[in-house]
Each structure stands twice: as structure tokens, then as C-alpha cells.
mmCIF file of the N, C-alpha and C atoms, coordinates in Angstrom:
data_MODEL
# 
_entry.id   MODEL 
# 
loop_
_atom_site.group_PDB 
_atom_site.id 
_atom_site.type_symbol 
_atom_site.label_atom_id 
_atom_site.label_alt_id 
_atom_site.label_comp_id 
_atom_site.label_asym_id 
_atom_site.label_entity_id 
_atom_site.label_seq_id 
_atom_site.pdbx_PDB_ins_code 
_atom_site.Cartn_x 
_atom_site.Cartn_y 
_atom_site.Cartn_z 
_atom_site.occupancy 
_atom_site.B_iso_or_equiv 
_atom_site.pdbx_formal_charge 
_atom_site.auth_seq_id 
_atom_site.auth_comp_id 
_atom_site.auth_asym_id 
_atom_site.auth_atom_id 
_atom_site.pdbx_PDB_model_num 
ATOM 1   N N  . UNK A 1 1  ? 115.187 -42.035 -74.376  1.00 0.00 ? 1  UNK A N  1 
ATOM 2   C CA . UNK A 1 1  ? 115.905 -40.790 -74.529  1.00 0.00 ? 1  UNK A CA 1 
ATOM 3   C C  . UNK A 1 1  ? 116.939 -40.893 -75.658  1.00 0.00 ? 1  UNK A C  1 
ATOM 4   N N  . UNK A 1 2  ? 117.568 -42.202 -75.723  1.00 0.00 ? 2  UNK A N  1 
ATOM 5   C CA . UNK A 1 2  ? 118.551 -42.226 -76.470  1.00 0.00 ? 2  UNK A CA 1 
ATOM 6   C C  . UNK A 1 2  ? 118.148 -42.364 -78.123  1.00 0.00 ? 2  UNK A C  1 
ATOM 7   N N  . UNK A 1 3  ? 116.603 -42.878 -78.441  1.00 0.00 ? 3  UNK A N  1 
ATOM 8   C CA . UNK A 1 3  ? 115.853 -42.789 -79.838  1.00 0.00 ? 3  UNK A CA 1 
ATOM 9   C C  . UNK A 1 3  ? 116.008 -41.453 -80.039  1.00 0.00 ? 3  UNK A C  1 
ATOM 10  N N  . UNK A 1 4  ? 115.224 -40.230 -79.334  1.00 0.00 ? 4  UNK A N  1 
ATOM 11  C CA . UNK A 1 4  ? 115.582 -38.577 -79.726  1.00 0.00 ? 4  UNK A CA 1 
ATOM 12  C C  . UNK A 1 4  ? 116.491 -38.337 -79.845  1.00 0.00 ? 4  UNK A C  1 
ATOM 13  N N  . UNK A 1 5  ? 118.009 -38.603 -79.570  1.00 0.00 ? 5  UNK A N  1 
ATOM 14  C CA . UNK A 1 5  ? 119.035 -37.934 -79.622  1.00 0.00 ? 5  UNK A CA 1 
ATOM 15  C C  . UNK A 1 5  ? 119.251 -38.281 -81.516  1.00 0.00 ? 5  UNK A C  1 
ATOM 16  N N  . UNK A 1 6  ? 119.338 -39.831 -81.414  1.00 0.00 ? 6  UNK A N  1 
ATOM 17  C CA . UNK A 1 6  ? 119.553 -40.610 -82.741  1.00 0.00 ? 6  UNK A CA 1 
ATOM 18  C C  . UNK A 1 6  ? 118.906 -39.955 -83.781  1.00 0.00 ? 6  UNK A C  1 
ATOM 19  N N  . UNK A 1 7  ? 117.551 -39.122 -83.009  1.00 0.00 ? 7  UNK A N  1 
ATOM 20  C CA . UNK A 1 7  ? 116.196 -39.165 -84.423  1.00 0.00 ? 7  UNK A CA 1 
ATOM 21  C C  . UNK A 1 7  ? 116.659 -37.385 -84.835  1.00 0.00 ? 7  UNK A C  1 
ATOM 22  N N  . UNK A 1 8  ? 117.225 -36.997 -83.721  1.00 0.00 ? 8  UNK A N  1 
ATOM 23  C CA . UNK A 1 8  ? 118.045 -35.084 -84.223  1.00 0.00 ? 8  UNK A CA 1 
ATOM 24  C C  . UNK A 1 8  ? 119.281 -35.508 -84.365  1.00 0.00 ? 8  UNK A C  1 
ATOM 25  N N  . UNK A 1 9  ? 120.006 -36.220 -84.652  1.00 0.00 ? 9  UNK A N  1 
ATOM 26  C CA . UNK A 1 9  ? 121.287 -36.533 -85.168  1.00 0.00 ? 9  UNK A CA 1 
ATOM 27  C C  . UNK A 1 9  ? 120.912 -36.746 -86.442  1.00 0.00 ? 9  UNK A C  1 
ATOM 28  N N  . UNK A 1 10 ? 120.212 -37.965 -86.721  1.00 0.00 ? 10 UNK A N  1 
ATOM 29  C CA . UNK A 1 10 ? 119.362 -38.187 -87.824  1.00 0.00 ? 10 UNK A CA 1 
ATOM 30  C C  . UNK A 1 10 ? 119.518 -36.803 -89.048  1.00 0.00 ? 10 UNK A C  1 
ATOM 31  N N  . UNK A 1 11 ? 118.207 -36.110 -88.211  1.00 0.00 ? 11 UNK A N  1 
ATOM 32  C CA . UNK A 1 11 ? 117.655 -35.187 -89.130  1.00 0.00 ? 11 UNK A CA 1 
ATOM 33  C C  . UNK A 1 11 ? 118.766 -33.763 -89.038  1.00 0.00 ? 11 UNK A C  1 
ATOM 34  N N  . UNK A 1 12 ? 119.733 -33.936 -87.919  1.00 0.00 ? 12 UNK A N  1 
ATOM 35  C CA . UNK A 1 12 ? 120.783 -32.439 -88.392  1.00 0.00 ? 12 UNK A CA 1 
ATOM 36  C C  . UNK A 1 12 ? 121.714 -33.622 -89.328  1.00 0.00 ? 12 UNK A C  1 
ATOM 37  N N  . UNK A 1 13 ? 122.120 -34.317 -89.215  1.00 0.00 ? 13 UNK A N  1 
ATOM 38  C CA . UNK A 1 13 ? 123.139 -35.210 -90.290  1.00 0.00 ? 13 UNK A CA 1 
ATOM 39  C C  . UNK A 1 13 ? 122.367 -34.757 -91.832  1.00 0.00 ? 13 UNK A C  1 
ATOM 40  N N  . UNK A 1 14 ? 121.379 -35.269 -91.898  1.00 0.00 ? 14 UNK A N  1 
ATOM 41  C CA . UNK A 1 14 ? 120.870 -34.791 -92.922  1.00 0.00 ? 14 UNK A CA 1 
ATOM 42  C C  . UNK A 1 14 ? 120.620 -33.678 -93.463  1.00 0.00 ? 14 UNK A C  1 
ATOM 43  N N  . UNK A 1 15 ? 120.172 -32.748 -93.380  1.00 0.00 ? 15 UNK A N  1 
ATOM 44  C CA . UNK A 1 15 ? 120.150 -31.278 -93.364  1.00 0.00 ? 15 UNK A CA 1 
ATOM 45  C C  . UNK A 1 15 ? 121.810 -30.856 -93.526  1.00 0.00 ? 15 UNK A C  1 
ATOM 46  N N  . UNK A 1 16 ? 122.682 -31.118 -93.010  1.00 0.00 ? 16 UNK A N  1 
ATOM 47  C CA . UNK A 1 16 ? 123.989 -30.875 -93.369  1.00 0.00 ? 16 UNK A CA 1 
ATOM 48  C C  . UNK A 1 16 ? 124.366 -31.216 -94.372  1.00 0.00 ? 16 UNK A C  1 
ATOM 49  N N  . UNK A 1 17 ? 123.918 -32.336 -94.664  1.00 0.00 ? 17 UNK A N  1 
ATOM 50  C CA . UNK A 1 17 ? 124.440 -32.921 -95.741  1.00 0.00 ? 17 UNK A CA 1 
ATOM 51  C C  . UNK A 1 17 ? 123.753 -32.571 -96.944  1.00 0.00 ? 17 UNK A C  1 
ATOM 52  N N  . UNK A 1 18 ? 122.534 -31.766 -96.964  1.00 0.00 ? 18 UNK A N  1 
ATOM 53  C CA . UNK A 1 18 ? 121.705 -31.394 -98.312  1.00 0.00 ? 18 UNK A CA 1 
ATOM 54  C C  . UNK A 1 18 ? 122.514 -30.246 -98.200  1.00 0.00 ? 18 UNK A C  1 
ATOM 55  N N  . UNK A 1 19 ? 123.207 -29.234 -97.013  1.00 0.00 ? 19 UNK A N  1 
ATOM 56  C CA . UNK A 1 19 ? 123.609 -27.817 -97.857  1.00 0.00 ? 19 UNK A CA 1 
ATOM 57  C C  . UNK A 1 19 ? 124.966 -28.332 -98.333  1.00 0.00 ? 19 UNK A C  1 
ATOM 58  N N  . UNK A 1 20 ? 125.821 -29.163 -98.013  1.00 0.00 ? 20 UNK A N  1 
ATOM 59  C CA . UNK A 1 20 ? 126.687 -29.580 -98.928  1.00 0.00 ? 20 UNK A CA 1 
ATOM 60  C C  . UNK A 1 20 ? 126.659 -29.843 -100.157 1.00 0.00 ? 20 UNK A C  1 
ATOM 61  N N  . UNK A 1 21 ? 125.699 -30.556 -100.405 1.00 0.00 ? 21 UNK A N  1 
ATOM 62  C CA . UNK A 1 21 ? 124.902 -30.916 -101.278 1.00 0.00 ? 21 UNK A CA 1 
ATOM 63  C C  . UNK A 1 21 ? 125.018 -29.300 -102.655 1.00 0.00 ? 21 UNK A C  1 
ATOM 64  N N  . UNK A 1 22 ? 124.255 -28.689 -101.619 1.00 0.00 ? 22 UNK A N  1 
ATOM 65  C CA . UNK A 1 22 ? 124.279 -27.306 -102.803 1.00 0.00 ? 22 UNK A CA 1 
ATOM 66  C C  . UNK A 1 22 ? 125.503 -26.784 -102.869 1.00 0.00 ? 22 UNK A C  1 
ATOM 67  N N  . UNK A 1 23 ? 125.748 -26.821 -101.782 1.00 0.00 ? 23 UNK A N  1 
ATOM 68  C CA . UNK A 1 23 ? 127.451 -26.017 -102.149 1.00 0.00 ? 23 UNK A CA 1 
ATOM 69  C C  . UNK A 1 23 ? 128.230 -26.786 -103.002 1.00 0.00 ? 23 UNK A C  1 
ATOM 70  N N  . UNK A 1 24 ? 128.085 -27.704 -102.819 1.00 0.00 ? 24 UNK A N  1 
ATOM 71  C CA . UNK A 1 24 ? 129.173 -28.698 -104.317 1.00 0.00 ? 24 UNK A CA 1 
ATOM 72  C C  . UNK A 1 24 ? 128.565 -28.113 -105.460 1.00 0.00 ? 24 UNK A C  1 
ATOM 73  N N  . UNK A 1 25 ? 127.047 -28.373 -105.581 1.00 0.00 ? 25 UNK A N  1 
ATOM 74  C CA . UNK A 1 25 ? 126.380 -27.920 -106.658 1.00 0.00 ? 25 UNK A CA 1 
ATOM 75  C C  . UNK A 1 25 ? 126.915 -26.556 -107.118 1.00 0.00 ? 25 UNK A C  1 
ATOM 76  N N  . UNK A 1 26 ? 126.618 -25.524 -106.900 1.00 0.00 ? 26 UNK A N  1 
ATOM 77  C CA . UNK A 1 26 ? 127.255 -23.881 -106.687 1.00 0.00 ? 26 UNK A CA 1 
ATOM 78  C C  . UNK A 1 26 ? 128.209 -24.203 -107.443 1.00 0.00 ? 26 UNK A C  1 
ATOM 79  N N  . UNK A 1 27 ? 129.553 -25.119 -106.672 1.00 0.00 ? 27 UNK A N  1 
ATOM 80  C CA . UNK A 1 27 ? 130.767 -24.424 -106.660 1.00 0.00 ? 27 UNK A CA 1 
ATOM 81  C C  . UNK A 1 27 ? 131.279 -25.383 -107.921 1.00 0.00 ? 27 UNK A C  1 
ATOM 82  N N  . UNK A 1 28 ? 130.398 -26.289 -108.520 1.00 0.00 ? 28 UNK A N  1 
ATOM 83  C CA . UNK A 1 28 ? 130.494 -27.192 -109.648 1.00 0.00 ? 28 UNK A CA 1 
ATOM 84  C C  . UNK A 1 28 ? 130.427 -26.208 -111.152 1.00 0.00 ? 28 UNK A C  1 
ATOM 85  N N  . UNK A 1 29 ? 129.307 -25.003 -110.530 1.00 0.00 ? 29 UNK A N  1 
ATOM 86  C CA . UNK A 1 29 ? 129.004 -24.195 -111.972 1.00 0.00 ? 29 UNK A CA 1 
ATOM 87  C C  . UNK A 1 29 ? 129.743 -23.564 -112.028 1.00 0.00 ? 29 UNK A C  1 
ATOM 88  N N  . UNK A 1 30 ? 130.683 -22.907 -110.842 1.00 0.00 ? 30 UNK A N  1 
ATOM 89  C CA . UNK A 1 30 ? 131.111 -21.551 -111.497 1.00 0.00 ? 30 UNK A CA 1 
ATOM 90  C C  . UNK A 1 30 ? 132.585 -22.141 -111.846 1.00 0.00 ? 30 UNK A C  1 
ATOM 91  N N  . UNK A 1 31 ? 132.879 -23.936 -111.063 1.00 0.00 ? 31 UNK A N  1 
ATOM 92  C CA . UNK A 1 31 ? 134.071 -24.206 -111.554 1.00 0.00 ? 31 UNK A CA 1 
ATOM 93  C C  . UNK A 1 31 ? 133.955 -24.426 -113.513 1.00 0.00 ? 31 UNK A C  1 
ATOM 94  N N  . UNK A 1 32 ? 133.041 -24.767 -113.770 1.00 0.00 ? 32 UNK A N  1 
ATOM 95  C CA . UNK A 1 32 ? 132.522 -24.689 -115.296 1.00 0.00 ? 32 UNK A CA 1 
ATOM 96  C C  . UNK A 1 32 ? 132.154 -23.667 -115.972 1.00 0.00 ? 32 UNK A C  1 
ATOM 97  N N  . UNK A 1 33 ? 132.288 -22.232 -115.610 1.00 0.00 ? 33 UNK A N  1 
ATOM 98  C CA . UNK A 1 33 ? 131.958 -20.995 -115.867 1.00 0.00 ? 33 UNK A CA 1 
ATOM 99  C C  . UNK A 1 33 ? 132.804 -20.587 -116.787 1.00 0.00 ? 33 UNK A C  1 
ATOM 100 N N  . UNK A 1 34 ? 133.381 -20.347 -117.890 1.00 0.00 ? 34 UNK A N  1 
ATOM 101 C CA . UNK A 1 34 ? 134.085 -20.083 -118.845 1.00 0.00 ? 34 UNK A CA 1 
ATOM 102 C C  . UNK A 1 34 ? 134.892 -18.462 -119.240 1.00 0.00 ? 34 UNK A C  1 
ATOM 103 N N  . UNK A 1 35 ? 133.462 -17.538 -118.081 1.00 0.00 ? 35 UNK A N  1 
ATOM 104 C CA . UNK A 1 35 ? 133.348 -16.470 -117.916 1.00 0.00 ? 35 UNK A CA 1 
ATOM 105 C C  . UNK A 1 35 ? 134.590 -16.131 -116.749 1.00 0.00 ? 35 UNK A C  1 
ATOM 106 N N  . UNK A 1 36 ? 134.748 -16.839 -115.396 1.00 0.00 ? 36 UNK A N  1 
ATOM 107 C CA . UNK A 1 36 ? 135.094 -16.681 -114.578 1.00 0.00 ? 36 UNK A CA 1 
ATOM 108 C C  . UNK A 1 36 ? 136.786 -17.306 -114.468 1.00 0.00 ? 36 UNK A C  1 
ATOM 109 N N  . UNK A 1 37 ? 137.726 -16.025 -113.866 1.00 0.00 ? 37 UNK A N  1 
ATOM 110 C CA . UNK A 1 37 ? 138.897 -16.474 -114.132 1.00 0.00 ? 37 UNK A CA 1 
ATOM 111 C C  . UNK A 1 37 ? 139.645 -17.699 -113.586 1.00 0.00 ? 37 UNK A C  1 
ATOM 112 N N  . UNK A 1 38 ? 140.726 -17.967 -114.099 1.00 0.00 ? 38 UNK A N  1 
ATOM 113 C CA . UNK A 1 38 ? 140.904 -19.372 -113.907 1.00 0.00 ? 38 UNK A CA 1 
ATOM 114 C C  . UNK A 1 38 ? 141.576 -19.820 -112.364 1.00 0.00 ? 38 UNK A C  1 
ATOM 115 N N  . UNK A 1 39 ? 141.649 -18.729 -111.614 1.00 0.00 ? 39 UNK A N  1 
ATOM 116 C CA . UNK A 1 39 ? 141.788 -19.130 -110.026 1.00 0.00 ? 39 UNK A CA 1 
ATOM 117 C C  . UNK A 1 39 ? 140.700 -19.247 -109.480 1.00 0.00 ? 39 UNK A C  1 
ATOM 118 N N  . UNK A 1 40 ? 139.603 -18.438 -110.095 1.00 0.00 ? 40 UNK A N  1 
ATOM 119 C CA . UNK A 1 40 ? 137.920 -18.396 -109.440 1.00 0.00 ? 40 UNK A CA 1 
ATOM 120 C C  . UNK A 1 40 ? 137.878 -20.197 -109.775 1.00 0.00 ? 40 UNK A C  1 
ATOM 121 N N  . UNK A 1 41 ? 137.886 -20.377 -110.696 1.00 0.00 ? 41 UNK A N  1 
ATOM 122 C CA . UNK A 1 41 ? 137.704 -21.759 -111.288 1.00 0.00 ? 41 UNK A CA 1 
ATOM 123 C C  . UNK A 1 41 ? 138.141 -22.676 -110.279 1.00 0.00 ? 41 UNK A C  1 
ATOM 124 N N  . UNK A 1 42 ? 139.514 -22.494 -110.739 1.00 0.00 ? 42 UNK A N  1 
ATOM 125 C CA . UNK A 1 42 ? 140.505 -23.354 -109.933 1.00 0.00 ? 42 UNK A CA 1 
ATOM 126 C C  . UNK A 1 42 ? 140.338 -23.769 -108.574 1.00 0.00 ? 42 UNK A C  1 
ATOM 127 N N  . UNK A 1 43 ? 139.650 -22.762 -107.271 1.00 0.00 ? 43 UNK A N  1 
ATOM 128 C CA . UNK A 1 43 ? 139.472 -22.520 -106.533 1.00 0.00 ? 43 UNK A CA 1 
ATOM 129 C C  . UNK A 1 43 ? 137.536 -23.258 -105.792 1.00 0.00 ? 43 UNK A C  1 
ATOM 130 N N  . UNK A 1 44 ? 136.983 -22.947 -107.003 1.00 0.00 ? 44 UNK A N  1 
ATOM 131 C CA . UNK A 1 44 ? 135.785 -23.668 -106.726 1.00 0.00 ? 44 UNK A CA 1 
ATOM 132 C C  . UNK A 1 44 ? 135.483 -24.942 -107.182 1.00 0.00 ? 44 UNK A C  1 
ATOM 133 N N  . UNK A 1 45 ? 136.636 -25.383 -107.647 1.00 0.00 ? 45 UNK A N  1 
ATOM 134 C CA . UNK A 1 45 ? 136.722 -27.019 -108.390 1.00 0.00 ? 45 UNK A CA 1 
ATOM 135 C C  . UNK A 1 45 ? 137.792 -27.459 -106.632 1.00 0.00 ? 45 UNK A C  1 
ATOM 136 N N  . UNK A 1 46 ? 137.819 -26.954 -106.210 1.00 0.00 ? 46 UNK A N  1 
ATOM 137 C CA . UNK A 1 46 ? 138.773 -27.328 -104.910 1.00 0.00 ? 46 UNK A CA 1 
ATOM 138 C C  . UNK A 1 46 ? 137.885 -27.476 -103.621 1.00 0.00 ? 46 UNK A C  1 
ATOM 139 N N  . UNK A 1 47 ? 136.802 -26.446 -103.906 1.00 0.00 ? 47 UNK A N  1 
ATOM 140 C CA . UNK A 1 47 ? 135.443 -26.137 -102.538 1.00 0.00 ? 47 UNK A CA 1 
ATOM 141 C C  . UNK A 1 47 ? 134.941 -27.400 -102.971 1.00 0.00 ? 47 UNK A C  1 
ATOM 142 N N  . UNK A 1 48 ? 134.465 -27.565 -104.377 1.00 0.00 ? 48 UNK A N  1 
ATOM 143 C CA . UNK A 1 48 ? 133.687 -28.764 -104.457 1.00 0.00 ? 48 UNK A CA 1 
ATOM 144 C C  . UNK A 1 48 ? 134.082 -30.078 -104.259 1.00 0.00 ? 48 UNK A C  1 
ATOM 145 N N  . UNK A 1 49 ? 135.508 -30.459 -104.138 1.00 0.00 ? 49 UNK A N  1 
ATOM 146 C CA . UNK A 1 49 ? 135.832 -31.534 -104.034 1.00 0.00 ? 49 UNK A CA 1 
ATOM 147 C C  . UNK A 1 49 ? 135.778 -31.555 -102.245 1.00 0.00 ? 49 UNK A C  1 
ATOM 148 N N  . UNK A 1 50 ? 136.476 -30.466 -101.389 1.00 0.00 ? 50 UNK A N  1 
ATOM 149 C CA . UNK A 1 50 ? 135.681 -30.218 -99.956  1.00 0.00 ? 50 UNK A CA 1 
ATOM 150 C C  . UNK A 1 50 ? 134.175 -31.065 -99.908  1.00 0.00 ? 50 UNK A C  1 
ATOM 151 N N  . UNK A 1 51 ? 133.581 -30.211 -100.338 1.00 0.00 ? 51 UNK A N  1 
ATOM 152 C CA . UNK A 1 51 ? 132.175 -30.521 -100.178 1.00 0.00 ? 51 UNK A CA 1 
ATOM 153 C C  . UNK A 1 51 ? 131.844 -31.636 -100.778 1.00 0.00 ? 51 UNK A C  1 
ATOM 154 N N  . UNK A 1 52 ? 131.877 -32.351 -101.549 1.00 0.00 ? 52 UNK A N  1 
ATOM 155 C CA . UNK A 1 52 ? 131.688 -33.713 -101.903 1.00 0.00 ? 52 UNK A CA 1 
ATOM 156 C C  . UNK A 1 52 ? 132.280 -34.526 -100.288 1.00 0.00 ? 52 UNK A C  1 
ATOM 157 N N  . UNK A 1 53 ? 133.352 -34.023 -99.945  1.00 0.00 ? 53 UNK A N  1 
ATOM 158 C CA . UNK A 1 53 ? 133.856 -35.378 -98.743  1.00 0.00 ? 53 UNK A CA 1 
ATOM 159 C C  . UNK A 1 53 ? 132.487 -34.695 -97.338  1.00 0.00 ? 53 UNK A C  1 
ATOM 160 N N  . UNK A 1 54 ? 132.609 -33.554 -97.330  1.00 0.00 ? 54 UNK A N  1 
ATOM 161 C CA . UNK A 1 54 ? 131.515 -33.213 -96.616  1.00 0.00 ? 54 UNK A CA 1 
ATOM 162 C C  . UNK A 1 54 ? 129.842 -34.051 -97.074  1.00 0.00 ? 54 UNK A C  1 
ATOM 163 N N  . UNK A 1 55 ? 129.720 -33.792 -98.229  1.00 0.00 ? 55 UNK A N  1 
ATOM 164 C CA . UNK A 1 55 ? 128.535 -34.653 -98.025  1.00 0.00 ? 55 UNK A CA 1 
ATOM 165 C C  . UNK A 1 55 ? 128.377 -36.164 -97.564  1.00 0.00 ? 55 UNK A C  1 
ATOM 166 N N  . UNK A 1 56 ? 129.700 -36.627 -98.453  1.00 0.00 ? 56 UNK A N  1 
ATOM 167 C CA . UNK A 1 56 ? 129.856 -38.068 -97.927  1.00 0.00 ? 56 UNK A CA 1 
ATOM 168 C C  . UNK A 1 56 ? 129.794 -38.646 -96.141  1.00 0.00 ? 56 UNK A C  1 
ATOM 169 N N  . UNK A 1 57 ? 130.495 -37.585 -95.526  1.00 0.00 ? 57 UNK A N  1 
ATOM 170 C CA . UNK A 1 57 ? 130.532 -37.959 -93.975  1.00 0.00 ? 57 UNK A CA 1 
ATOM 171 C C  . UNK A 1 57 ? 129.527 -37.459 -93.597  1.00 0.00 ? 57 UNK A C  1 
ATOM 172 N N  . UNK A 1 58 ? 128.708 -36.561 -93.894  1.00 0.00 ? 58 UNK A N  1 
ATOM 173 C CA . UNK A 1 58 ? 127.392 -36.430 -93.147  1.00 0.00 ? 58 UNK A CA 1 
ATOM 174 C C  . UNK A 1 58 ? 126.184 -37.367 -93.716  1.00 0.00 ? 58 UNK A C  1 
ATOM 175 N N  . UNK A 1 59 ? 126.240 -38.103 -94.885  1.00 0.00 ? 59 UNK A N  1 
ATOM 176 C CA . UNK A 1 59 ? 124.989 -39.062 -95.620  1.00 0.00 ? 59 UNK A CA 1 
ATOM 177 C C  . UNK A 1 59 ? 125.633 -40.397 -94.670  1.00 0.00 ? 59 UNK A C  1 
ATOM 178 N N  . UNK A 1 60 ? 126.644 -40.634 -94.405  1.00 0.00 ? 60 UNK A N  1 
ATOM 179 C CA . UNK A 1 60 ? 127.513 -41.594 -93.501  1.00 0.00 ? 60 UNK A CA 1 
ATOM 180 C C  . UNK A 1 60 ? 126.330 -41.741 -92.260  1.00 0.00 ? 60 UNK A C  1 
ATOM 181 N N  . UNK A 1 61 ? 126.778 -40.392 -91.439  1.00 0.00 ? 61 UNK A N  1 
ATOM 182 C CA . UNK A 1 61 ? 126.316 -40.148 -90.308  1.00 0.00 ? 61 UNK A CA 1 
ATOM 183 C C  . UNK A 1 61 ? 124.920 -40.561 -90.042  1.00 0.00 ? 61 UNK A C  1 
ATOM 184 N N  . UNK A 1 62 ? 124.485 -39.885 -91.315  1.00 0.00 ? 62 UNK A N  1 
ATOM 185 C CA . UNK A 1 62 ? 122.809 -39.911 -90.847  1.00 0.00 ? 62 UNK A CA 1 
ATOM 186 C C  . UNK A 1 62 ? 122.576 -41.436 -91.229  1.00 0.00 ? 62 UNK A C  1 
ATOM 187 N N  . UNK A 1 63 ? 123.112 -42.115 -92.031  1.00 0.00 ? 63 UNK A N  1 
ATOM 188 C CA . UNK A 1 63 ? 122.851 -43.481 -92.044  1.00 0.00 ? 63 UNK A CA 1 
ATOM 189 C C  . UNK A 1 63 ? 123.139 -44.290 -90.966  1.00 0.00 ? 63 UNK A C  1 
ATOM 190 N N  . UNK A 1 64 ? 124.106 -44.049 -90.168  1.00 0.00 ? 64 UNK A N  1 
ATOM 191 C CA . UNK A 1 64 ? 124.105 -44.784 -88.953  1.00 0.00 ? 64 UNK A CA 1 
ATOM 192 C C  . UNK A 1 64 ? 123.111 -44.403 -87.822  1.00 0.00 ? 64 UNK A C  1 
ATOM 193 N N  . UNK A 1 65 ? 123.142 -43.369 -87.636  1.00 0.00 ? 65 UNK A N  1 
ATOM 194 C CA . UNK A 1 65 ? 121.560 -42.736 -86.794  1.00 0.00 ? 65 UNK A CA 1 
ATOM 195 C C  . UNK A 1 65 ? 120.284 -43.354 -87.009  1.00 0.00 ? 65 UNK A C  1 
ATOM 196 N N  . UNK A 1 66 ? 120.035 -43.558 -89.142  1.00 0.00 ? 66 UNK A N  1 
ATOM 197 C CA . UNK A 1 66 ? 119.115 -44.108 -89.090  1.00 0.00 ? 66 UNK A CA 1 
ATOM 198 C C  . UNK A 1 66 ? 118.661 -45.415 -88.532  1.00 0.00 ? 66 UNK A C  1 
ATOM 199 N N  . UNK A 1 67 ? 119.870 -46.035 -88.990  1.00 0.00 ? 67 UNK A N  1 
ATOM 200 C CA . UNK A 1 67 ? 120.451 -47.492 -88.666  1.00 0.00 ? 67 UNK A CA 1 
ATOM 201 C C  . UNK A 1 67 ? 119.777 -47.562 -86.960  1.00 0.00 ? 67 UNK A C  1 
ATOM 202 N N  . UNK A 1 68 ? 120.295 -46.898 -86.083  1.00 0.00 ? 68 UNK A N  1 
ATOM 203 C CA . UNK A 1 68 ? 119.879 -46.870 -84.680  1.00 0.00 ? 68 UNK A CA 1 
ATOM 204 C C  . UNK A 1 68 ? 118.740 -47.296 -84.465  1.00 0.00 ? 68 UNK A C  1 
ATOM 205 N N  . UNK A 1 69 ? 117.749 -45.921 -85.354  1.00 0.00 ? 69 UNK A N  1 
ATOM 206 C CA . UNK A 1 69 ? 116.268 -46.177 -84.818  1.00 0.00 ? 69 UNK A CA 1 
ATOM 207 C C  . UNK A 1 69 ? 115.628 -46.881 -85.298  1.00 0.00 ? 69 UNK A C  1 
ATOM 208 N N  . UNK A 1 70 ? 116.319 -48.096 -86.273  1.00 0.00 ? 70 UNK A N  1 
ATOM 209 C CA . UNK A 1 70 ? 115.333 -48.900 -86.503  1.00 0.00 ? 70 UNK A CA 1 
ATOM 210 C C  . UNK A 1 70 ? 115.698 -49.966 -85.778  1.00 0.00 ? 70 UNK A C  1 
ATOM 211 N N  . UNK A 1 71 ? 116.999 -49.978 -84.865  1.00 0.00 ? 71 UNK A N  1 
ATOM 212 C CA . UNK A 1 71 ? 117.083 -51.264 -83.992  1.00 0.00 ? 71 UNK A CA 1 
ATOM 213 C C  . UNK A 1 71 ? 116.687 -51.336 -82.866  1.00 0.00 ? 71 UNK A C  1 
# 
């Protein structure tokens, strides 16, 4: 029972961590947008640094999950 829990921890750790993933991405362009004013900027250079620690603790996560099911 306790392999399934590990193996959907696993795969939601992961999956969390790919939409972080985009949202850093996203919030990387429009912080580089030249077009967009400089609090829009300012503001999505701030989401993305969020989301970078977000991806980090969920690629964390799912590595220890993985870690589980292979022991």
C-alpha cells in the first residue's frame, strides 16, 4: 500500500513541478518584455523567482518518492 501512495506522490510531485516549471517560464518572458511596464516586469521577475523555489521543492519531493520505490 505504501509503494502506491509513494508512486502518486511521485507522479503529483512531478506534475507540480512541470507547471512551475511553465510558470517561471511565462513569467521569465514578460519579465524580459521591453513592451511591458516596469512594475509588470518588476513583478513577474518576483513570480519567477517564487516559482523557481516552487519547482525546486517539488523536483525535491518527487526525488525522494522516487528514491522510495526503488527501495
Amino acid at each position: 500500500m505504501q509503494t502506491v501512495k509513494d508512486a502518486a506522490n511521485y507522479v503529483s510531485e512531478t506534475i507540480q513541478g512541470g507547471g512551475a516549471t511553465a510558470s517561471k517560464e511565462a513569467n521569465k518572458e514578460v519579465a524580459k518584455d521591453s513592451n511591458a511596464s516596469v512594475g509588470t516586469r518588476l513583478s513577474a521577475a518576483k513570480d519567477a523567482v517564487s516559482d523557481k523555489m516552487d519547482e525546486q521543492k517539488h523536483e525535491s519531493k518527487a526525488e525522494i518518492n522516487e528514491q522510495k520505490l526503488k527501495n
